[in-house]
Structure formats: C-alpha cells, structure tokens
C-alpha positions in Angstrom: 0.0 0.0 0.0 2.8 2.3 0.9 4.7 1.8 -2.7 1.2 2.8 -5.0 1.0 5.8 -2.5 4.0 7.1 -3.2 4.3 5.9 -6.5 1.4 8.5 -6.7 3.5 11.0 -4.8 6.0 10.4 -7.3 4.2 11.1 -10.5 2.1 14.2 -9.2 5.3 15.7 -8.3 6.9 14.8 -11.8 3.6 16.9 -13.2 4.3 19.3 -10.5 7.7 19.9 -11.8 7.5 19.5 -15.4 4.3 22.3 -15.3 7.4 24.2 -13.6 9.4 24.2 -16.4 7.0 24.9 -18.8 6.2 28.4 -17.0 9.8 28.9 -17.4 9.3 28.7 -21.2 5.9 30.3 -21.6 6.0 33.5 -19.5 6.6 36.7 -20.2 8.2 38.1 -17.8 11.0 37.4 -15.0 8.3 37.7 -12.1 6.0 35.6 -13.3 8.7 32.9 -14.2 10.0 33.2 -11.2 6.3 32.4 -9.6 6.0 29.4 -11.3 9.1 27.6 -11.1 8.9 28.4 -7.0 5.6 27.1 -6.3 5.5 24.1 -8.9 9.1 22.9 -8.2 8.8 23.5 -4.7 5.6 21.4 -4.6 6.6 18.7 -6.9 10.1 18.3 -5.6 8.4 17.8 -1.9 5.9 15.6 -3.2 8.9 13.1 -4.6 10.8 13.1 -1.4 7.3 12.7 0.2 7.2 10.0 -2.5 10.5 8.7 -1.5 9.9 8.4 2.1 6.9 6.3 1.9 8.6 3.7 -0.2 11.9 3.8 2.1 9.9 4.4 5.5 11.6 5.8 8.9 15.0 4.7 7.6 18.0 7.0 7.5 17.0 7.9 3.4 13.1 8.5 4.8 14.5 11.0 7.5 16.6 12.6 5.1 13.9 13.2 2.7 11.4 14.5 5.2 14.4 16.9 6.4 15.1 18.0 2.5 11.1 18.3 2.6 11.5 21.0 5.4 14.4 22.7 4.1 12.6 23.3 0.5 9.7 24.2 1.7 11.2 27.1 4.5 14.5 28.2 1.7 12.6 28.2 -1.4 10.3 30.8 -1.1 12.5 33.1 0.8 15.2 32.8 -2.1 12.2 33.8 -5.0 11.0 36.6 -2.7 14.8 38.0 -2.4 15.4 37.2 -5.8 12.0 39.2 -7.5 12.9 42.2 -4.8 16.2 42.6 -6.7 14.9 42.5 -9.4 12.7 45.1 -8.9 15.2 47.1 -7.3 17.6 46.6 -10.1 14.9 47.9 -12.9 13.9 45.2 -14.4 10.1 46.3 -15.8 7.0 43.7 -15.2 5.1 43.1 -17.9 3.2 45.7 -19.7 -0.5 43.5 -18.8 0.6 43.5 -15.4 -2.2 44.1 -13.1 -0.6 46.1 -10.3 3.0 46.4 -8.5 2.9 46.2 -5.2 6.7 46.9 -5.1 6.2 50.5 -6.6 3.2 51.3 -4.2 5.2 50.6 -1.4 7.9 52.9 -2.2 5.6 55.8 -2.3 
C-alpha cells in the first residue's frame, strides 16, 4: 500500500515539476517565471521526497527526505522573494499586462 501511494506521490510531483518548467518557457516576464518555477518545483520536488519516504519508511534515506522536505519548503520561497525584490530594485520592468505592482506602491 505504501509503494502505490508514493508511487502517486511520485508522478504528481513529476507533473508538478514539469508544469514548472513549462512556466519557465511560456511566461513573459521574470516575475511571473520566477512564480511558477517556485511554487510548482517547490511542490513537486516535496511531493517526490514525500514519495520517497513512503517507499523507504523511517529509515535514514526516509529521515533525510522529510528533512530536505522541510528545508525546500522554508528556503525556497524566501530565495524567490529576495530574488524578485532585486529585481525590482535593479529595474527590471514587469510586464506591460501587469495588473498592479505592489513593489512601486510601497515605495511611495
């Protein structure tokens, strides 16, 4: 029972990740490409090692994939947030259908 659910895990976070990618191809911008490949590769990379450590269990690989889990999930985020900032900062102009910039309002 353990191996189909994370053979599950497994192939929703290959979907996760390859969805990733594809927003790297497809948008138009740097912030929104940086919004998808943080949120889809953040998810799909979790869901493997979630994947992984119901097929290995509470062994020293399962630990270590619950502890890579944790570390994703609390680093990656944080980098894309630094990383758009900067970007900002640096000039880099959002695209011209952009909704709103919060960055901009801020500053005033």
């Amino acid at each position: 029972m353990n191996e189909i659910a994370g053979l599950i895990f497994i192939v929703i976070g290959i979907a996760f990740n390859f969805f990733g990618c594809l927003g790297l191809v497809r948008f138009p911008d740097v912030y929104n490409r940086l919004h998808s490949s943080i949120k889809c590769v953040t998810l799909g990379t979790s869901s493997i090692l979630f994947g992984l450590f119901l097929f290995k269990g509470f062994s020293p690989t399962g630990i270590k994939a619950l502890l890579c889990i944790i570390f994703l999930v609390l680093t990656a985020p944080v980098s894309a947030h630094a990383l758009a900032r900067s970007a900002h900062k640096s000039g880099i102009k959002l695209w011209e259908k952009s909704a709103c910039d919060k960055y901009a309002e801020d500053q005033k």
